[in-house]
C-alpha positions in Angstrom: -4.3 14.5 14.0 -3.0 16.1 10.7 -3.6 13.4 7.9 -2.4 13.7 4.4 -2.4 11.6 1.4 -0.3 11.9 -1.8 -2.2 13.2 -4.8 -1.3 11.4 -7.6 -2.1 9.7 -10.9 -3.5 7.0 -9.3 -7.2 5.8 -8.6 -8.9 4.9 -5.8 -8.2 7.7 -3.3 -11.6 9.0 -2.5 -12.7 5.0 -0.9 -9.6 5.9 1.3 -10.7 9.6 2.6 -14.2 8.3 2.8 -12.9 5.3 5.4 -10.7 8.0 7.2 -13.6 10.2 7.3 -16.1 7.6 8.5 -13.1 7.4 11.4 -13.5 11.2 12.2 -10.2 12.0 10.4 -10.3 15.0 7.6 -7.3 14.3 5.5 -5.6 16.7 3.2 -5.2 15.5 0.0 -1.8 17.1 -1.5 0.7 16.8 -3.6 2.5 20.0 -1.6 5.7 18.7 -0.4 5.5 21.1 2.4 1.8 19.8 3.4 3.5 16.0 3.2 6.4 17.2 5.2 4.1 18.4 8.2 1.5 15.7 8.1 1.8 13.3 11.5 0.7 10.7 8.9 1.0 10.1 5.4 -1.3 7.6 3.0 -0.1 7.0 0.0 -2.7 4.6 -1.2 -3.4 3.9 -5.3 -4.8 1.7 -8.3 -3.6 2.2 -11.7 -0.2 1.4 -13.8 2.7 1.5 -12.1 4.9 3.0 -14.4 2.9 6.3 -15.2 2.3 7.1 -11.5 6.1 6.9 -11.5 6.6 9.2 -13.8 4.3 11.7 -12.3 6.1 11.0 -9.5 9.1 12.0 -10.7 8.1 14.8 -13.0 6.8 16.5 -9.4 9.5 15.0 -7.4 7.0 13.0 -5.0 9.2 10.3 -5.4 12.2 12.0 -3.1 9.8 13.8 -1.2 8.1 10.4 0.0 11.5 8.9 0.2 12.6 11.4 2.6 9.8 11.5 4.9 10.3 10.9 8.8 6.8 10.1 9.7 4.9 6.9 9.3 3.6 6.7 5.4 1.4 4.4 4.8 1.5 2.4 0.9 -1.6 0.8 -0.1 -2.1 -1.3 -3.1 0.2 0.4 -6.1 1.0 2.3 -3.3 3.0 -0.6 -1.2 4.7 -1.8 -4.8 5.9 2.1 -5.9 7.6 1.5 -2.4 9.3 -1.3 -4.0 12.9 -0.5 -5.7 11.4 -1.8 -9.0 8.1 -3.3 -10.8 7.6 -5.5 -13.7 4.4 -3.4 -14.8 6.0 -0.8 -17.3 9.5 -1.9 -16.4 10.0 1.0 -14.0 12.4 1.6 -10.9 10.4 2.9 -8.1 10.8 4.6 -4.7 13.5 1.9 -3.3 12.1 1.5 0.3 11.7 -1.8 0.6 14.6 -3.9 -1.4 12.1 -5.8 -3.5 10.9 -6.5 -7.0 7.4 -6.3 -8.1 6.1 -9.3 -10.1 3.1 -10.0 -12.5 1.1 -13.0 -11.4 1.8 -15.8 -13.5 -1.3 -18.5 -13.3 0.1 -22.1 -13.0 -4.0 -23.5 -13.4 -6.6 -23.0 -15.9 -8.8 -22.1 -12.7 -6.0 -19.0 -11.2 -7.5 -15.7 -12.7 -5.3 -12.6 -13.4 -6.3 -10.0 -11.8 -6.7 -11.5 -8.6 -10.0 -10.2 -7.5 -11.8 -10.6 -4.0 -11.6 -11.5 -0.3 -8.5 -13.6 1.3 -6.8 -14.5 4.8 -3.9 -13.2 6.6 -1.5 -15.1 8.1 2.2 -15.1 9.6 1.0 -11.4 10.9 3.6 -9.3 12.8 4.3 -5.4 13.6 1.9 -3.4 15.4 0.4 -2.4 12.5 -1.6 -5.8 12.0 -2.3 -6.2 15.7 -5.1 -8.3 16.1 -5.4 -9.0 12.8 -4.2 -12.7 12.2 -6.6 -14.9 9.9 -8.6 -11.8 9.3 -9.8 -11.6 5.5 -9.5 -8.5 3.2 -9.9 -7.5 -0.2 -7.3 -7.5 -2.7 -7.5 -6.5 -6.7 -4.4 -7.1 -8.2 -2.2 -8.6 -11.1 1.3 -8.1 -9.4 2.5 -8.7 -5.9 5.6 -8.2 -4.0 7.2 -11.6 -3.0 8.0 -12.4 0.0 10.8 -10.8 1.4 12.4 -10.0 4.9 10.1 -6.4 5.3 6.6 -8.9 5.0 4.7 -8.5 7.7 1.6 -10.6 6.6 1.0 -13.3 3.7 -1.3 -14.1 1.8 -1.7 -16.6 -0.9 -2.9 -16.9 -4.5 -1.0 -18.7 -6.9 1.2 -18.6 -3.9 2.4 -17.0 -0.9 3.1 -13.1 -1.5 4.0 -9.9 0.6 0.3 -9.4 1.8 1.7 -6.2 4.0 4.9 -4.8 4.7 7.3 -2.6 7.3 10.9 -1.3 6.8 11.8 1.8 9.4 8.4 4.5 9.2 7.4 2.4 6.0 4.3 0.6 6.1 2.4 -0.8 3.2 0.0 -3.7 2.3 -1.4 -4.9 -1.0 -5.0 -5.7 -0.6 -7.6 -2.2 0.2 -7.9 -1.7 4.1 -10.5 0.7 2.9 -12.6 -1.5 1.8 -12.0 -4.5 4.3 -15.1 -3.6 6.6 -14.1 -4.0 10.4 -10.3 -5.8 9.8 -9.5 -2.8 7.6 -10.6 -0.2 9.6 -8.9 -2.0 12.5 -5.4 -1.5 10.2 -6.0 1.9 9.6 -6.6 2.2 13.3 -3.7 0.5 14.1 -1.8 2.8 11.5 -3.3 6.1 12.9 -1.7 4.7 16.6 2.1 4.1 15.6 
């Protein structure tokens, strides 16, 4: 199978090759449009600020590229909220898959920490990509999260509930690191690899 994930200015993308390799998958890691265009599946996973990997989106036309791609594409992370129309984090419009805003957690309690940092439960799962995956726990590292909306496909809550994962057409995406969610992440990416 003929993996390729988006190079980017983003972090983070070496945890996701390593997982994929550790699955007996070589990806290419590209920012060719050409390589994206042929790939039977497409990561776009990420950590960093949202509105600079926008703009080096759009300085290299990723943005229209991803857009425009007919295979399954994968979003993790900043990945899944780039796939949003717009993000509060640098006041950016984004790729506009999923009709949603991206919002900066706002804690309510002395005790809620920003960035939210460590292992949580999935619930109200649905689409094969989370197959077998309901109450599993993952690991998230975030300050903004993509509310929940009619393209969630699994929730999770801190502070309160939020668009743990989503699906819209080939568009999947999910805000906590598969890659590094031992045997329920790998499980996702399995699931992903099997659309």
């Amino acid at each position: 199978m003929n993996v390729a994930i988006v190079k980017y200015n983003a972090g983070n993308i070496y945890s996701v090759i390593n997982a994929l390799r550790r699955m007996n998958i070589e990806p290419v890691l590209t920012d060719n449009a050409e390589l994206l265009k042929k790939a039977d599946r497409v990561l776009f996973p990420g950590q960093g600020h949202a509105g600079e990997a926008m703009e080096y989106l759009k300085a290299r036309r990723l943005d229209e590229v991803i857009r425009d791609l007919k295979q399954p594409v994968f979003g993790i992370c900043v990945g899944q909220q780039l796939l949003c129309k717009h993000s509060e984090e640098g006041d950016v419009d984004c790729i506009g898959i999923f009709d949603a805003e991206v919002k900066r957690f706002l804690p309510e309690h002395h005790e809620d920490k920003v960035p939210c940092m460590g292992w949580n439960r999935l619930y109200d799962t649905r689409s094969p990509l989370m197959e077998g995956i309901e109450g599993g726990y993952v690991y998230f590292v975030h300050s903004y999260y993509v509310p929940l909306c009619a393209d969630t496909i699994a929730t999770a809550d801190y502070i309160l509930p939020y668009s743990a994962s989503m699906h819209k057409d080939n568009f999947y995406a999910c805000q906590f690191h598969p890659e590094k969610s031992g045997k329920v992440g790998e499980r996702i990416l399995k699931n992903f690899l099997d659309l």
